[in-house]
C-alpha positions as YAML, in Angstrom:
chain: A
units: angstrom
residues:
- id: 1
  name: UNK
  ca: [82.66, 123.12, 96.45]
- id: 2
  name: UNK
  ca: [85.68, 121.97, 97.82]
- id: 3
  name: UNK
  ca: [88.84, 121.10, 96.45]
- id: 4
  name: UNK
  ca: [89.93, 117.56, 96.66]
- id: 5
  name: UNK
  ca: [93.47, 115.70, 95.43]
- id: 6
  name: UNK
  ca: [93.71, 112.11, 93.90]
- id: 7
  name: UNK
  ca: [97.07, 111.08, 92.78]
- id: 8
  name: UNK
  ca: [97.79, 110.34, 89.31]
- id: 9
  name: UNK
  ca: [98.30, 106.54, 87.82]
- id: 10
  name: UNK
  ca: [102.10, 107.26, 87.51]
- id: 11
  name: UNK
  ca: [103.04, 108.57, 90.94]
- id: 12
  name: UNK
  ca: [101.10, 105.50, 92.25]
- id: 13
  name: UNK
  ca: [102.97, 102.98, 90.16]
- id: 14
  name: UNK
  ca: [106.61, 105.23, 91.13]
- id: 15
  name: UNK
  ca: [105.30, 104.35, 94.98]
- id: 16
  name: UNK
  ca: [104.69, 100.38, 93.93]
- id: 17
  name: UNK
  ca: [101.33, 100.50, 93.46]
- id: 18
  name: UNK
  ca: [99.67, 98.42, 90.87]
- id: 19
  name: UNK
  ca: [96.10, 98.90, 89.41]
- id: 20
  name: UNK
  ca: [93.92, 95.94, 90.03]
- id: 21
  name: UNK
  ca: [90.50, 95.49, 88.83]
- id: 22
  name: UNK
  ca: [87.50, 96.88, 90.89]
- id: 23
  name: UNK
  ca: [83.77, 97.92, 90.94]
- id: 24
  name: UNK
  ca: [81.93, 100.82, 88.94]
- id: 25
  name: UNK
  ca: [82.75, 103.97, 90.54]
- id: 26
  name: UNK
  ca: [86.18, 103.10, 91.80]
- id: 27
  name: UNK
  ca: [89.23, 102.61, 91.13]
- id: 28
  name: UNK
  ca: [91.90, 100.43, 93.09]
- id: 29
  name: UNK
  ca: [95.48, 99.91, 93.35]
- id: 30
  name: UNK
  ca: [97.70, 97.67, 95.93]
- id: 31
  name: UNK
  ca: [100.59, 96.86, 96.57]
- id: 32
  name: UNK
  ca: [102.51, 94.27, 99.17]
- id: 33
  name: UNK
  ca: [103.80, 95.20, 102.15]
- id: 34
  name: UNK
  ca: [106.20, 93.52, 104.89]
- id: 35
  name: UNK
  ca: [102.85, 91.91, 106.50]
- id: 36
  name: UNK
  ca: [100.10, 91.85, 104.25]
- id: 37
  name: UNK
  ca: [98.56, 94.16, 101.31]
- id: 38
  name: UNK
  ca: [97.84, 97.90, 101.19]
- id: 39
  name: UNK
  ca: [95.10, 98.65, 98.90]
- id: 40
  name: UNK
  ca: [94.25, 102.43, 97.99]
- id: 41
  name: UNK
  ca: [90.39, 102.96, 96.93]
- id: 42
  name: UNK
  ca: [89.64, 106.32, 94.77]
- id: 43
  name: UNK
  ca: [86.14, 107.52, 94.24]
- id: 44
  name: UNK
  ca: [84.85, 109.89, 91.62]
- id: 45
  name: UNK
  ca: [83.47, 112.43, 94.85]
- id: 46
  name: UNK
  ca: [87.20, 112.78, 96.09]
- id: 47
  name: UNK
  ca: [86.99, 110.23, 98.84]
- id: 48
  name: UNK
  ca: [89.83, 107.57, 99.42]
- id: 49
  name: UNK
  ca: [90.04, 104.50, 101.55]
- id: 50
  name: UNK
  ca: [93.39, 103.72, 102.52]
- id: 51
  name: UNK
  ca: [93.01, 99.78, 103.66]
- id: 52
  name: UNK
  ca: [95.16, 96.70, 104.56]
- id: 53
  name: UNK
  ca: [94.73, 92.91, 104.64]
- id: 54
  name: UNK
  ca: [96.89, 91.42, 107.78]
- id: 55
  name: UNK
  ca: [96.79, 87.57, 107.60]
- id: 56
  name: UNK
  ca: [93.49, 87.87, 106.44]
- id: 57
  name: UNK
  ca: [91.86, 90.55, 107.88]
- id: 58
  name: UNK
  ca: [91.06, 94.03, 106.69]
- id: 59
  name: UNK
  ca: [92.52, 97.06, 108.73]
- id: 60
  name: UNK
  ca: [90.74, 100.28, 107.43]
- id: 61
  name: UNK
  ca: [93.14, 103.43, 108.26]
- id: 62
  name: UNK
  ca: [91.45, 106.00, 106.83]
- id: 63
  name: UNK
  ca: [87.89, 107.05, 104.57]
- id: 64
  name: UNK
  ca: [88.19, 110.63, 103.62]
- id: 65
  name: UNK
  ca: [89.52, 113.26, 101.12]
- id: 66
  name: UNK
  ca: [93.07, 115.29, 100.98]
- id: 67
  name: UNK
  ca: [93.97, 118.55, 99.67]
- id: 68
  name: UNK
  ca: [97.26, 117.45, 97.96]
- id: 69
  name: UNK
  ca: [100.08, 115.56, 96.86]
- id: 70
  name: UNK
  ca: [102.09, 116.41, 100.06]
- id: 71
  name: UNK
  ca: [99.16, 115.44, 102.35]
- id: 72
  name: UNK
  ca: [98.70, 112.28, 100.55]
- id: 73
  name: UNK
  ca: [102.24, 111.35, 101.56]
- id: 74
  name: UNK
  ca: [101.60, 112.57, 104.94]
- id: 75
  name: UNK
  ca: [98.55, 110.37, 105.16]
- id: 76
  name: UNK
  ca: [100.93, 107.58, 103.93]
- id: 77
  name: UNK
  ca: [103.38, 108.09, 106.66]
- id: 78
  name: UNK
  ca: [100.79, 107.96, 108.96]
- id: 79
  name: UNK
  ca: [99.41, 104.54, 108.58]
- id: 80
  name: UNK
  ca: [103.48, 103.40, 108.68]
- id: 81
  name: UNK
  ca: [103.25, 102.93, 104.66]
- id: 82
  name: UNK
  ca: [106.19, 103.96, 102.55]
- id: 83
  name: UNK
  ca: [105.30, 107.73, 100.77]
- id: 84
  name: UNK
  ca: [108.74, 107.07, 98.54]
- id: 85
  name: UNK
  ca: [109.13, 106.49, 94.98]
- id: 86
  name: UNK
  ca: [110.30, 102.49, 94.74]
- id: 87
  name: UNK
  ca: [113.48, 102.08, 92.83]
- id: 88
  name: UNK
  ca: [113.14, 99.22, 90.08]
...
C-alpha cells in the first residue's frame, strides 16, 4: 500500500484555512482568496481535491494524493495559492 500525506487541522488553519461543513467521507476547508474561494477536499483513501470558485464557477486544479508536507506546499504553489503560514 502506498503512503499518502493529509495535513493536519492546525497547519491548515496557520495557512487560513477554515473547516466548513461537508458530506460523509470528507472533510473540507476554504479559505478566500484575491478572486474567489479555494476549497481543499480530504478523503479517507488519501485523495485531495484542490478546487476554486471564480465569480461563480468552479476551477478544479488538482484530484490526487501527495507524499508530504513539503509536496503539499509545492502543490499549493502550483495552483498560484499561498503555501505560508497567515500572520493574525
Amino acid at each position: 500500500m502506498s503512503s499518502f500525506y493529509q495535513p493536519t487541522a492546525a497547519l491548515l488553519q496557520a495557512f487560513g484555512f477554515s473547516r466548513f461543513a461537508s458530506p460523509t467521507g470528507q472533510t473540507r476547508y476554504s479559505r478566500a482568496s484575491e478572486c474567489g474561494q479555494e476549497t481543499v477536499v480530504f478523503y479517507p483513501d488519501g485523495e485531495m481535491t484542490l478546487l476554486e470558485a471564480v465569480n461563480g464557477q468552479i476551477l478544479y486544479c488538482f484530484q490526487g494524493r501527495v507524499a508530504s508536507e513539503a509536496e503539499f506546499r509545492v502543490l499549493l504553489r502550483q495552483v498560484n495559492w499561498p503555501a505560508e503560514v497567515q500572520s493574525a
